[in-house]
CHARMM-style PDB file with segment names, atoms N, HN, CA, C and O in Angstrom:
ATOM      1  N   UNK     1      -3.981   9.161   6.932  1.00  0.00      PROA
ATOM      2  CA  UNK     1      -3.490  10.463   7.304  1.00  0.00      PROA
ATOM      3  C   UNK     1      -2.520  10.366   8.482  1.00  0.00      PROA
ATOM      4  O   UNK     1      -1.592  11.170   8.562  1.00  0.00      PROA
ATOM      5  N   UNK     2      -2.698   9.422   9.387  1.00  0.00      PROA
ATOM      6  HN  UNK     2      -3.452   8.768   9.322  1.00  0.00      PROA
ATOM      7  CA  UNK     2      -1.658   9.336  10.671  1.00  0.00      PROA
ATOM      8  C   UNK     2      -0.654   8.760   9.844  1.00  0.00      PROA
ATOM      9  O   UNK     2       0.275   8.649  10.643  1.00  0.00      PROA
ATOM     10  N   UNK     3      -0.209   8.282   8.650  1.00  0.00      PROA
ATOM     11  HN  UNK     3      -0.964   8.373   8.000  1.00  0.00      PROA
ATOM     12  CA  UNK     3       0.859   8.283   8.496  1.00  0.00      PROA
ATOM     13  C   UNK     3       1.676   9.811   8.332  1.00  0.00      PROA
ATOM     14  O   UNK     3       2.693   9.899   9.021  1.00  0.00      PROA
ATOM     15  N   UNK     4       1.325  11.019   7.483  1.00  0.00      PROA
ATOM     16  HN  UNK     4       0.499  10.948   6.924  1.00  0.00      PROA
ATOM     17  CA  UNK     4       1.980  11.884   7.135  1.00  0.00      PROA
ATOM     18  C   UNK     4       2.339  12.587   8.771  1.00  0.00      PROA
ATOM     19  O   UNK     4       3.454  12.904   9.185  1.00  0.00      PROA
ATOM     20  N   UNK     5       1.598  12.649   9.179  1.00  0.00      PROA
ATOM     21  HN  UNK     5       0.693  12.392   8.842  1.00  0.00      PROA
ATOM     22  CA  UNK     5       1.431  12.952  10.745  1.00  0.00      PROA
ATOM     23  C   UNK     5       2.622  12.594  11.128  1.00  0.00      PROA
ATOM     24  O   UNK     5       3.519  13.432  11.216  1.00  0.00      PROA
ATOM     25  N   UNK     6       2.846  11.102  11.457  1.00  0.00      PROA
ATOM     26  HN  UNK     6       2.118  10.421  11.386  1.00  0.00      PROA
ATOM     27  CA  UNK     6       4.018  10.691  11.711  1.00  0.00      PROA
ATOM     28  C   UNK     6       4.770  10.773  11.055  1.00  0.00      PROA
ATOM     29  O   UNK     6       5.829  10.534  11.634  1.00  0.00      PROA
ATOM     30  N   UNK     7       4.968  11.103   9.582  1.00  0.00      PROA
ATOM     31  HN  UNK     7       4.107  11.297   9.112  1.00  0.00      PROA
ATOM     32  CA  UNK     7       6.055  11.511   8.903  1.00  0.00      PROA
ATOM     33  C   UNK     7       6.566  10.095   8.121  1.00  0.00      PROA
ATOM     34  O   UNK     7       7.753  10.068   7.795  1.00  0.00      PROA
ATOM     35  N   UNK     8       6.140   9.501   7.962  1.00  0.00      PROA
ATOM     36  HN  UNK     8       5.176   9.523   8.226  1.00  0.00      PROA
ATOM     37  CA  UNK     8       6.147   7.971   7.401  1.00  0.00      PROA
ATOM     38  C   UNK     8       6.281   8.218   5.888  1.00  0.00      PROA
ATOM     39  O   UNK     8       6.815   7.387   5.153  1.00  0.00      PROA
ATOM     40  N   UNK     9       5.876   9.162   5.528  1.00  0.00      PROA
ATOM     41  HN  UNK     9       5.442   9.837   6.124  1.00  0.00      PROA
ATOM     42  CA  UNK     9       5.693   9.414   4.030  1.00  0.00      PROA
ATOM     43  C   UNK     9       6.711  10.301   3.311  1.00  0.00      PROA
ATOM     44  O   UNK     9       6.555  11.210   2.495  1.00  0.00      PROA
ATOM     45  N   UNK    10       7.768   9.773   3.848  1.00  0.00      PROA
ATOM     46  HN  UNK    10       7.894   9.035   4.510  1.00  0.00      PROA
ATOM     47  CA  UNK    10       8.761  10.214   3.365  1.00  0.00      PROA
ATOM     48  C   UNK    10       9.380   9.210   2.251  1.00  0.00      PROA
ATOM     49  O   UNK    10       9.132   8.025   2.479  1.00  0.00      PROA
ATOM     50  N   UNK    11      10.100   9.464   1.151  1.00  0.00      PROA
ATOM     51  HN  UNK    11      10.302  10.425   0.966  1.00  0.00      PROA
ATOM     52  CA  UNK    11      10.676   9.155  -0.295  1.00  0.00      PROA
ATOM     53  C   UNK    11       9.734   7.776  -0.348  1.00  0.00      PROA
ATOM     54  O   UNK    11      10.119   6.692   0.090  1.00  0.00      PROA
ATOM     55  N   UNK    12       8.584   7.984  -0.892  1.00  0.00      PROA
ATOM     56  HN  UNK    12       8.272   8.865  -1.248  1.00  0.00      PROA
ATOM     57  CA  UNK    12       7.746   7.121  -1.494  1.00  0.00      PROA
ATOM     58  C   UNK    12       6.920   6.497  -0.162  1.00  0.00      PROA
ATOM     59  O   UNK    12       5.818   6.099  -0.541  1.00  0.00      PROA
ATOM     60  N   UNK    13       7.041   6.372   0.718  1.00  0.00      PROA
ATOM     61  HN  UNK    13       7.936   6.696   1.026  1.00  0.00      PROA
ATOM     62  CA  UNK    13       6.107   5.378   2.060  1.00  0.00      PROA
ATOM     63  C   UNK    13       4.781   5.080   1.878  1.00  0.00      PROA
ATOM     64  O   UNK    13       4.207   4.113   2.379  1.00  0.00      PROA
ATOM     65  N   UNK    14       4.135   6.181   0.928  1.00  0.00      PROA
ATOM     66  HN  UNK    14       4.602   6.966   0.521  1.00  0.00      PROA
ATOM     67  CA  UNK    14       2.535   6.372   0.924  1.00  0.00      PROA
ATOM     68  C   UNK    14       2.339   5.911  -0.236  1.00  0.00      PROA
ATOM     69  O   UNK    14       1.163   5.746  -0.561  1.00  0.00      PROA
ATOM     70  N   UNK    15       3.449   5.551  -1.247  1.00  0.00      PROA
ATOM     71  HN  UNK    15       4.404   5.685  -0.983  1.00  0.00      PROA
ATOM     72  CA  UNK    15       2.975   5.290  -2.703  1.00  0.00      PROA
ATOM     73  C   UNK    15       1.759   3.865  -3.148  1.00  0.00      PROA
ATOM     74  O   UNK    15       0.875   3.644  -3.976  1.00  0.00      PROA
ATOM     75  N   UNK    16       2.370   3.238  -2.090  1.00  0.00      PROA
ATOM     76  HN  UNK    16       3.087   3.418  -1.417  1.00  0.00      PROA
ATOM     77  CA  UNK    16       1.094   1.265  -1.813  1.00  0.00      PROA
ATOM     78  C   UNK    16      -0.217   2.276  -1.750  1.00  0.00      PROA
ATOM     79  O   UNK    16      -1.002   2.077  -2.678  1.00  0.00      PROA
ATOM     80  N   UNK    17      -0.608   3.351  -0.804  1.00  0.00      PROA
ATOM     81  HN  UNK    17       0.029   3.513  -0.051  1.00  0.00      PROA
ATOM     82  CA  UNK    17      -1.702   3.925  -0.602  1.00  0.00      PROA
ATOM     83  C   UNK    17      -2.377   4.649  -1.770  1.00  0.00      PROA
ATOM     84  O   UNK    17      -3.562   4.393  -1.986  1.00  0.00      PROA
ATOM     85  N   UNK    18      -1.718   5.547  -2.558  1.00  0.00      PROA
ATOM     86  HN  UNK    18      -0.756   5.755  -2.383  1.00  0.00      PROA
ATOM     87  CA  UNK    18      -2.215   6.151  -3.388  1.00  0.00      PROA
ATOM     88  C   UNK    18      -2.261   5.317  -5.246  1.00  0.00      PROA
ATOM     89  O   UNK    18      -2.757   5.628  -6.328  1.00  0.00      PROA
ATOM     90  N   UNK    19      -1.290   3.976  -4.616  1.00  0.00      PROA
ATOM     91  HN  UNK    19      -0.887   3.724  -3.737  1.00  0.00      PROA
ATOM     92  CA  UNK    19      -1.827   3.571  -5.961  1.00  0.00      PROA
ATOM     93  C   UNK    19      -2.857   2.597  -5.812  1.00  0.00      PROA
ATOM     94  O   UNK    19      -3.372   2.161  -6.841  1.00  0.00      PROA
ATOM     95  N   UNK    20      -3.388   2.027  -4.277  1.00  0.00      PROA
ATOM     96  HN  UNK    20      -2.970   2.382  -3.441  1.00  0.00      PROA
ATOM     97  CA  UNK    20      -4.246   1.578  -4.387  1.00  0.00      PROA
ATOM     98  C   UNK    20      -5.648   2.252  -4.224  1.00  0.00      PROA
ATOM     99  O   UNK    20      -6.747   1.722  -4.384  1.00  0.00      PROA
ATOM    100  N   UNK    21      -5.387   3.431  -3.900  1.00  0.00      PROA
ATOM    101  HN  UNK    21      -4.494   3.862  -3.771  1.00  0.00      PROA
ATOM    102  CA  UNK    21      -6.825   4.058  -4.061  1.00  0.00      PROA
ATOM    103  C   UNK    21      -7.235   4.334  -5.658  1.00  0.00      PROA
ATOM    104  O   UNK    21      -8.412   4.424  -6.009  1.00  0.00      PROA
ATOM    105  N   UNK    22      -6.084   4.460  -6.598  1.00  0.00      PROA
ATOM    106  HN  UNK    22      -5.128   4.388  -6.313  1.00  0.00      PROA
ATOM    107  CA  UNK    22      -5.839   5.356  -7.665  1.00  0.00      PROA
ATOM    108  C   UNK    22      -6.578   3.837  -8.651  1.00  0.00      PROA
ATOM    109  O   UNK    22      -7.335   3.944  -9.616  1.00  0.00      PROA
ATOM    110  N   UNK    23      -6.081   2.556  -8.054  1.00  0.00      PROA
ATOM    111  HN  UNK    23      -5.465   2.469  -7.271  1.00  0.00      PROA
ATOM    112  CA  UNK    23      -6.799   0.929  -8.634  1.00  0.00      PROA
ATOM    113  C   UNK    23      -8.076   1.102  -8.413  1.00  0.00      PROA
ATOM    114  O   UNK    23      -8.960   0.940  -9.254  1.00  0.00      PROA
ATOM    115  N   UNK    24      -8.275   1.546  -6.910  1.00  0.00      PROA
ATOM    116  HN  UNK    24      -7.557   1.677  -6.226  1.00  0.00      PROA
ATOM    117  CA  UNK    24     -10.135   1.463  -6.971  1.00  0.00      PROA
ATOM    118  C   UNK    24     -10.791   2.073  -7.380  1.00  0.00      PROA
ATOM    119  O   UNK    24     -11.967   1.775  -7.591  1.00  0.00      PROA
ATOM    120  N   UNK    25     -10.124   3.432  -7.706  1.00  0.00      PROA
ATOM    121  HN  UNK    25      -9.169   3.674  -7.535  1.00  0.00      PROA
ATOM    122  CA  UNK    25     -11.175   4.057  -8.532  1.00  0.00      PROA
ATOM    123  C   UNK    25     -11.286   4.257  -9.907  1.00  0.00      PROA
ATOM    124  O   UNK    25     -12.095   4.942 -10.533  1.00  0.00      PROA
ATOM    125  N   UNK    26     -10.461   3.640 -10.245  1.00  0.00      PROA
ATOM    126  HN  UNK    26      -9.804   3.084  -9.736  1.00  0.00      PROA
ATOM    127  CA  UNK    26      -9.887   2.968 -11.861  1.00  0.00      PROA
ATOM    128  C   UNK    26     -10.983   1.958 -12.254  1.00  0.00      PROA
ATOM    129  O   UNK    26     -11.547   1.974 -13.348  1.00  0.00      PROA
ATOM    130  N   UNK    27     -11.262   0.979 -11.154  1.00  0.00      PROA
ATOM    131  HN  UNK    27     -10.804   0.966 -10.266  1.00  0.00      PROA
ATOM    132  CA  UNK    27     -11.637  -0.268 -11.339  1.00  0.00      PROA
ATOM    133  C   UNK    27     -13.263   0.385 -11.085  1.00  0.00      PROA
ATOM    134  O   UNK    27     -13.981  -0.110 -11.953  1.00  0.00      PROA
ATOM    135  N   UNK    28     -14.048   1.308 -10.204  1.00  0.00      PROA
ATOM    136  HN  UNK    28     -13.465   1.710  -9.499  1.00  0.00      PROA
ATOM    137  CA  UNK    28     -15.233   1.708 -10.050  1.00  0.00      PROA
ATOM    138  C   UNK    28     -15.452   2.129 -11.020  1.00  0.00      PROA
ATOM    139  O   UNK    28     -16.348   1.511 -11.594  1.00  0.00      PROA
ATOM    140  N   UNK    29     -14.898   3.279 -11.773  1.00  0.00      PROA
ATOM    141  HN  UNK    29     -14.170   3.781 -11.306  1.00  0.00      PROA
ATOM    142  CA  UNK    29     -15.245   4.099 -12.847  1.00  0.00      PROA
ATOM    143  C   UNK    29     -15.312   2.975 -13.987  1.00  0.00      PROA
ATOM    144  O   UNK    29     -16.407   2.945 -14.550  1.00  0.00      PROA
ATOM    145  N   UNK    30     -14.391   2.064 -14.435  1.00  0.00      PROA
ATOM    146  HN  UNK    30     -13.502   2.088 -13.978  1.00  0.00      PROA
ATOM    147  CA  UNK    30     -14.659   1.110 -15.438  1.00  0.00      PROA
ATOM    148  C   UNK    30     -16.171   0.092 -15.364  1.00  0.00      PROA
ATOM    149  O   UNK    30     -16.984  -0.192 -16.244  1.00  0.00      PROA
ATOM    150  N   UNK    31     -16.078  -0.370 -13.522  1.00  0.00      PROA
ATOM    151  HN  UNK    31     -15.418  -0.139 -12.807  1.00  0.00      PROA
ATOM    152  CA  UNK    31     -17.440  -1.149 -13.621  1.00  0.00      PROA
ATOM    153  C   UNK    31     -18.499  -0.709 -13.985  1.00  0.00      PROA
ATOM    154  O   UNK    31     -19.442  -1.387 -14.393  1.00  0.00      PROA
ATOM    155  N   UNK    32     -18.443   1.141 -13.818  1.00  0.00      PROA
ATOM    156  HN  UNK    32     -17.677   1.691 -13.487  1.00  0.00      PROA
ATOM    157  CA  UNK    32     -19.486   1.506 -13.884  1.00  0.00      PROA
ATOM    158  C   UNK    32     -20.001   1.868 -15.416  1.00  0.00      PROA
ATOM    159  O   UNK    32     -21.184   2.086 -15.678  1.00  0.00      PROA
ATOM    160  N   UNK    33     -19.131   1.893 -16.204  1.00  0.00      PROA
ATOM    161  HN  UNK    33     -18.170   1.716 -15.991  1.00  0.00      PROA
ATOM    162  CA  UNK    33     -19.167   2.130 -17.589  1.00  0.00      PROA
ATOM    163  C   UNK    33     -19.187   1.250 -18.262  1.00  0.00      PROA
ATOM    164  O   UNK    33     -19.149   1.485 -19.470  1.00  0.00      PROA
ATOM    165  N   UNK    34     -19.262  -0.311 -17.753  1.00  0.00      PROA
ATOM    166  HN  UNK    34     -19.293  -0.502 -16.772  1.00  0.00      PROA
ATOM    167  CA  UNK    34     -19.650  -1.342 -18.196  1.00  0.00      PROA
ATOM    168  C   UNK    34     -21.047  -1.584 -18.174  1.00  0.00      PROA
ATOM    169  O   UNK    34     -21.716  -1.756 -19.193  1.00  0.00      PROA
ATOM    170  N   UNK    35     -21.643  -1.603 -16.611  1.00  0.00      PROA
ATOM    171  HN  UNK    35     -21.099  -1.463 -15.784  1.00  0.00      PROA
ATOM    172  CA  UNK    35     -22.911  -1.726 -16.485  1.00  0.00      PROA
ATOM    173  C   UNK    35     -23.704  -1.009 -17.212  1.00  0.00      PROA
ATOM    174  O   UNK    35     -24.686  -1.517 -17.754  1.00  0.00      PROA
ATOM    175  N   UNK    36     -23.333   0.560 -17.362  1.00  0.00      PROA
ATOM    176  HN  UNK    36     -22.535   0.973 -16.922  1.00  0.00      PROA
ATOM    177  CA  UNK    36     -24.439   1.904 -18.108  1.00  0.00      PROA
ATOM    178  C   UNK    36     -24.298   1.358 -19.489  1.00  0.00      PROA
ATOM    179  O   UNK    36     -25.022   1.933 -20.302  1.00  0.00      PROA
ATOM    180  N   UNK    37     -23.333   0.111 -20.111  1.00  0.00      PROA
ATOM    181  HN  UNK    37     -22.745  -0.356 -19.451  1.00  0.00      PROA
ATOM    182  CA  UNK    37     -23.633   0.248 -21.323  1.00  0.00      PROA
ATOM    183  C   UNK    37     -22.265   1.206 -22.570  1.00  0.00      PROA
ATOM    184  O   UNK    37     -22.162   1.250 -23.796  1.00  0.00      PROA
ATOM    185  N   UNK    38     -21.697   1.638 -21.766  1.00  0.00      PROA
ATOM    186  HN  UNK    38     -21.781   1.602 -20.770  1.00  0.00      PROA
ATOM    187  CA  UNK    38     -20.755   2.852 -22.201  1.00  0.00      PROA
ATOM    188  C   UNK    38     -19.211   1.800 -22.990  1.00  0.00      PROA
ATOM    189  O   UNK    38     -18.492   2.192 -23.909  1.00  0.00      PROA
ATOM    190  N   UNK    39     -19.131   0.783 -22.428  1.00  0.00      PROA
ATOM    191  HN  UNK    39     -19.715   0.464 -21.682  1.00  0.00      PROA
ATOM    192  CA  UNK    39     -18.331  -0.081 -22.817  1.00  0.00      PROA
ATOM    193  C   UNK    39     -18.413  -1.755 -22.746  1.00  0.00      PROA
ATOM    194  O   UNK    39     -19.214  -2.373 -22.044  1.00  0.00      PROA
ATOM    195  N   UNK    40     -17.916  -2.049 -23.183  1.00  0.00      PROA
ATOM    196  HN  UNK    40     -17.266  -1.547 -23.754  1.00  0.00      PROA
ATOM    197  CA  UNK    40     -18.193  -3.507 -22.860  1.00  0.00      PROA
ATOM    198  C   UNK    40     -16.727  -3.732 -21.774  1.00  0.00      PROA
ATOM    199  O   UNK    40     -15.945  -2.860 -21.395  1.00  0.00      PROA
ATOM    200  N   UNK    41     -16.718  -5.470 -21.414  1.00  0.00      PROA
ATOM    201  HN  UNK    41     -17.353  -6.178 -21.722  1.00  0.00      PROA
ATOM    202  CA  UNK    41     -16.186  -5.955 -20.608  1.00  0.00      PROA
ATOM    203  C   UNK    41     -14.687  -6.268 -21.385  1.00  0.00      PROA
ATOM    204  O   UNK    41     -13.757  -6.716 -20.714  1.00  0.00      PROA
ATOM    205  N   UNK    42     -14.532  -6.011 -22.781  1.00  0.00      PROA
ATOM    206  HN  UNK    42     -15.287  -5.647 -23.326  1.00  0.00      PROA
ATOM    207  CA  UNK    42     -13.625  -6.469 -22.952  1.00  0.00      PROA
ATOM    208  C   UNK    42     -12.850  -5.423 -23.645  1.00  0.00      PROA
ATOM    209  O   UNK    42     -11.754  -5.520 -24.197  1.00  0.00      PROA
ATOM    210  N   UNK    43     -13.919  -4.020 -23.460  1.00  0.00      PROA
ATOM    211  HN  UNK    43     -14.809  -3.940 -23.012  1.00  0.00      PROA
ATOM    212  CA  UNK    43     -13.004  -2.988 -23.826  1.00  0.00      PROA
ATOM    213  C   UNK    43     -12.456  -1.886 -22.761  1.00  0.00      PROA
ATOM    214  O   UNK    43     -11.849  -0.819 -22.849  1.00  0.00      PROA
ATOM    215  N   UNK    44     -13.041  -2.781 -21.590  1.00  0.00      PROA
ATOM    216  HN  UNK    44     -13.534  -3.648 -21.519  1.00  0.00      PROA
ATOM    217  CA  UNK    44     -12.280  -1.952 -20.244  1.00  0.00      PROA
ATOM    218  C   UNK    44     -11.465  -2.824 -19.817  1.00  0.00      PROA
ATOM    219  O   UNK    44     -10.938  -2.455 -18.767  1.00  0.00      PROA
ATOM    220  N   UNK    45     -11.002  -4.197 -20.303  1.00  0.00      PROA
ATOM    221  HN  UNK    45     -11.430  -4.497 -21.155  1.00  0.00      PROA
ATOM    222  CA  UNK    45      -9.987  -4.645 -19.110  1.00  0.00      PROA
ATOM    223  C   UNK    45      -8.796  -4.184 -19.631  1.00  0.00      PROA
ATOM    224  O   UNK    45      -7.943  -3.920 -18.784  1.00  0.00      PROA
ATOM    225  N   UNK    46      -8.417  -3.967 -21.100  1.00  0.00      PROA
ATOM    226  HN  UNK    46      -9.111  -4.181 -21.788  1.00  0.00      PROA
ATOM    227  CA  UNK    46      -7.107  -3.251 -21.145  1.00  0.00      PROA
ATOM    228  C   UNK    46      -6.869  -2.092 -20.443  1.00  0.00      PROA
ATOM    229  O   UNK    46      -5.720  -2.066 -20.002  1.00  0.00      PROA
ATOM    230  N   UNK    47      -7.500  -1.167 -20.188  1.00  0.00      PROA
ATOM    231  HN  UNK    47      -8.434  -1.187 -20.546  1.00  0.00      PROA
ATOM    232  CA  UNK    47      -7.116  -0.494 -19.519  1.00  0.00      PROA
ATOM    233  C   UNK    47      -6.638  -0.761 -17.754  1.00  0.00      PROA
ATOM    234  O   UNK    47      -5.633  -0.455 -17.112  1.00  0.00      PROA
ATOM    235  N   UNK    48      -7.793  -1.406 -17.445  1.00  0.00      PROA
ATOM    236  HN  UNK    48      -8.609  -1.654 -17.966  1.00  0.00      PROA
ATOM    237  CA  UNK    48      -7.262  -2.273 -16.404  1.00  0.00      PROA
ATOM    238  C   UNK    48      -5.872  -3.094 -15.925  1.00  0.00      PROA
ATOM    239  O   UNK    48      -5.086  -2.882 -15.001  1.00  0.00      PROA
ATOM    240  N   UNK    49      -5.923  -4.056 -16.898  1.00  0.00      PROA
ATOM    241  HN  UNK    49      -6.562  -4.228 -17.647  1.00  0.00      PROA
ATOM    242  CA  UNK    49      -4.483  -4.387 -17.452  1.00  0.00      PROA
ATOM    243  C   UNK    49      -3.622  -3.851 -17.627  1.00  0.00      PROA
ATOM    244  O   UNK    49      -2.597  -4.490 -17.391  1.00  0.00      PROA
ATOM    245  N   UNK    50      -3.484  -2.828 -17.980  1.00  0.00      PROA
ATOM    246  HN  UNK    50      -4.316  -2.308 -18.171  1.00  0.00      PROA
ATOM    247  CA  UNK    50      -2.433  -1.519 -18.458  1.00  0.00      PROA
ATOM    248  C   UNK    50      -2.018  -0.905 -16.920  1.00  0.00      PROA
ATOM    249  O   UNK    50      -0.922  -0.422 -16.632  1.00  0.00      PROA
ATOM    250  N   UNK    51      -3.097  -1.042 -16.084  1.00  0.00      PROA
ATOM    251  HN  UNK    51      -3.987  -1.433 -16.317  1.00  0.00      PROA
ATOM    252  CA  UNK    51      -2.534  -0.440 -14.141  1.00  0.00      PROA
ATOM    253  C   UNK    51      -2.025  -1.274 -13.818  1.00  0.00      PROA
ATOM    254  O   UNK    51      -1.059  -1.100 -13.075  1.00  0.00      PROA
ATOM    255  N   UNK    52      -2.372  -2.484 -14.169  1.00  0.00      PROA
ATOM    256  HN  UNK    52      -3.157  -2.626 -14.773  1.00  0.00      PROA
ATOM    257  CA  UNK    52      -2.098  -3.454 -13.263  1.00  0.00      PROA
ATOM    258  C   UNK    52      -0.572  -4.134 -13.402  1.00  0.00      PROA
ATOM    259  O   UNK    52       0.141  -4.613 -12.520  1.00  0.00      PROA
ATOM    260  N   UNK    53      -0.323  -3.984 -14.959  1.00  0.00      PROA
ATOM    261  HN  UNK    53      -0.902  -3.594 -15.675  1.00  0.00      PROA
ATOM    262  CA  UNK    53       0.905  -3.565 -15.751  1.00  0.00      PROA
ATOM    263  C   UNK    53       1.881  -3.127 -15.289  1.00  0.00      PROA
ATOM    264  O   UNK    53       2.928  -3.641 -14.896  1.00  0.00      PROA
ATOM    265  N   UNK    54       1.462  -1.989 -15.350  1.00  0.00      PROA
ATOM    266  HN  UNK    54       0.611  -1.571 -15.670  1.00  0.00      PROA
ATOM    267  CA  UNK    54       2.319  -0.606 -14.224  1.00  0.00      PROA
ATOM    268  C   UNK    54       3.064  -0.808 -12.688  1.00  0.00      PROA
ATOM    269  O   UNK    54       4.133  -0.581 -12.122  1.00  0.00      PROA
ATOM    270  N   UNK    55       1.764  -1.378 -12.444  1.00  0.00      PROA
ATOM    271  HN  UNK    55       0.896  -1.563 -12.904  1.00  0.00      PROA
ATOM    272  CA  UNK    55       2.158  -1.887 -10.716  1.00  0.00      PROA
ATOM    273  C   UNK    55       3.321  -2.704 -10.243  1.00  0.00      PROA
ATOM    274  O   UNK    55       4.200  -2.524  -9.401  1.00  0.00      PROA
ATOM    275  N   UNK    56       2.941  -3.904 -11.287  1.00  0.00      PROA
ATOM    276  HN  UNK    56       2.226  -4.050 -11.971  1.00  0.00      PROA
ATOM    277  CA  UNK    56       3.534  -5.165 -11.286  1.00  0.00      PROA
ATOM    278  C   UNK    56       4.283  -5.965 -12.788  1.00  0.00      PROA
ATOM    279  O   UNK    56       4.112  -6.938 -13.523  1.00  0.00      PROA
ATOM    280  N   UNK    57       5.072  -4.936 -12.625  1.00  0.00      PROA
ATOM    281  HN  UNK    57       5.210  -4.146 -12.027  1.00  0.00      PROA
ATOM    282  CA  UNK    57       5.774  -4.995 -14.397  1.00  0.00      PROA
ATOM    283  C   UNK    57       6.301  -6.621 -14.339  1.00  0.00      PROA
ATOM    284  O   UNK    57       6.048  -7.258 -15.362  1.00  0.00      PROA
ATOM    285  N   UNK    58       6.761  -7.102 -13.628  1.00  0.00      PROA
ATOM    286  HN  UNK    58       6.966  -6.585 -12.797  1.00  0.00      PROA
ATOM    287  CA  UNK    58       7.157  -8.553 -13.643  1.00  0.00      PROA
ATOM    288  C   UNK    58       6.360  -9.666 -13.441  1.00  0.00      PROA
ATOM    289  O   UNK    58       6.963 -10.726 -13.269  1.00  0.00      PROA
ATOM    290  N   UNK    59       5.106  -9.685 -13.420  1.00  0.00      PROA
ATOM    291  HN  UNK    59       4.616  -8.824 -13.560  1.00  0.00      PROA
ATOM    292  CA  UNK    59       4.236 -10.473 -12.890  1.00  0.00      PROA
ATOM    293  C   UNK    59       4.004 -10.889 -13.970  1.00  0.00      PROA
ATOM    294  O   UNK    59       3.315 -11.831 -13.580  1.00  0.00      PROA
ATOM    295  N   UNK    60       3.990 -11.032 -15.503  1.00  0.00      PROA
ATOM    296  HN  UNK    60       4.550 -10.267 -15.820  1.00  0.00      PROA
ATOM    297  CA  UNK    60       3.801 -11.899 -16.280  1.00  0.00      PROA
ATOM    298  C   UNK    60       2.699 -11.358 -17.547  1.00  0.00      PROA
ATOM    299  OT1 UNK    60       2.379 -12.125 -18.455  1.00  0.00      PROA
TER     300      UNK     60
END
């Protein structure tokens, strides 16, 4: 929040922040739907994959 404060969040500054909160709770909600049973491990990493995709379109 002391960034907007300071005004830092101007044309994208905060975007590292909100896409890494937007990963963790991507990545919680999947672990957790692995463990309950709701999916398996290999039908949540595409989706996973698919953010991680997004993030880092050149990474391979």
């Amino acid at each position: 929040m002391r960034w907007r404060r300071e005004g830092a969040c101007r044309e994208g500054a905060c975007w590292g922040r909100t896409e890494a909160v937007s990963l963790l709770a991507l990545s919680a909600g999947l672990g957790t739907s692995v463990l309950v049973g709701q999916r398996t491990p290999e039908a949540a990493a595409p989706a996973l994959r698919h953010h991680l995709d997004r993030l880092f379109p050149n990474s391979g």
